[in-house]
C-alpha positions in Angstrom: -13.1 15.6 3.0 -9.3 14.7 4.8 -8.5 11.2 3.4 -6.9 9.2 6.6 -4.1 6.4 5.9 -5.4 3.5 8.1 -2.8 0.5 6.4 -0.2 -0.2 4.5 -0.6 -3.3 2.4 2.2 -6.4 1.7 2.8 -9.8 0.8 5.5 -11.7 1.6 7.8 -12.6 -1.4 10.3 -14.5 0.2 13.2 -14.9 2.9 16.4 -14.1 4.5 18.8 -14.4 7.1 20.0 -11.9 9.4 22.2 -12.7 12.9 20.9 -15.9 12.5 17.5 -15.2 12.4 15.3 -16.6 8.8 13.1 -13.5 8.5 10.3 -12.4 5.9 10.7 -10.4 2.9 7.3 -7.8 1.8 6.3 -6.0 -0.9 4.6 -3.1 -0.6 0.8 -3.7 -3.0 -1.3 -0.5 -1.9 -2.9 1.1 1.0 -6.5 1.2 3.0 -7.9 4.5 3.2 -10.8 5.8 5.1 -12.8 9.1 4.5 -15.9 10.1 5.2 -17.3 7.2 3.0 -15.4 5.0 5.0 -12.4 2.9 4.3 -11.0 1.8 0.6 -8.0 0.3 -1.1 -5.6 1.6 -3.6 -3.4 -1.3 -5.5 -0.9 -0.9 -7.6 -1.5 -1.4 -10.8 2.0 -3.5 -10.9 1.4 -5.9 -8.7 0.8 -9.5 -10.0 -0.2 -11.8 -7.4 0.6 -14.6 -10.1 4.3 -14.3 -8.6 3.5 -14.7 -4.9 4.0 -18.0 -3.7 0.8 -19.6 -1.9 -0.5 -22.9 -0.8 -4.1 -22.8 -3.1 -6.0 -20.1 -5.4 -5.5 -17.3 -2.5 -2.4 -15.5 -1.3 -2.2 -13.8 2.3 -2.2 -9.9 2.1 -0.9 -8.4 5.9 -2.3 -4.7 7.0 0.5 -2.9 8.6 0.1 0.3 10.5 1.7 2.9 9.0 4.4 4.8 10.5 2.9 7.8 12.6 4.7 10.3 10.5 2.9 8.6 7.2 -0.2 8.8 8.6 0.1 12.1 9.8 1.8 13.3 6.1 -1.2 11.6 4.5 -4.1 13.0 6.4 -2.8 16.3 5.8 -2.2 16.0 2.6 -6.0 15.1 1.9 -6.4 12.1 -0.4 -2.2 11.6 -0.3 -2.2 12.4 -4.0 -5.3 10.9 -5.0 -8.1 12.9 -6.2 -11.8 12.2 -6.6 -12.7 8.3 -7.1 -9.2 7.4 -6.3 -7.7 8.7 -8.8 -3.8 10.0 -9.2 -3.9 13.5 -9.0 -2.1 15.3 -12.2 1.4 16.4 -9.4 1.8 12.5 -9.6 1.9 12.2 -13.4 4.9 14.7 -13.5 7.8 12.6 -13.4 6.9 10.1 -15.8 9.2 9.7 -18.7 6.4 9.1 -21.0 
């Protein structure tokens, strides 16, 4: 069962300038994946939308297409380093310090 990435997942966390130009800053929160179950998210577990600024009790999340090498690196990779239920996979677990 190939997992496909259909989005990458942000919020904006702020601004700056460039030329002139105010532009947004994003974070990176998780991804939409589809498989033959259809289509899930994976957040990170870091993520606090406590410290995103927002104008009531919800904060925007934007989908953005994922490059086409990602998507193609991810499909072939089935599940991009998740296993079953959405789990990490043991190769991601190898460089943690604890």
């Amino acid at each position: 069962m190939a997992t496909t990435h259909v989005y990458d997942l942000a919020v904006k966390t702020g601004e700056y300038e460039s030329n002139g130009q105010t532009k947004g800053r994003y974070e990176n929160i998780g991804k939409v994946l589809r498989n033959d179950n259809g289509q899930f998210m994976l957040l990170k577990k870091t993520f606090n939308p406590a410290g995103v600024d927002s104008n009531g009790n919800m904060i925007a999340v934007s989908m953005f297409e994922p490059k086409a090498n990602d998507r193609q690196q991810h499909s072939s990779q089935q599940g991009s380093g998740y296993g079953a239920g959405g789990q990490p996979s043991r190769e991601l677990d190898d460089d943690l310090p604890f």
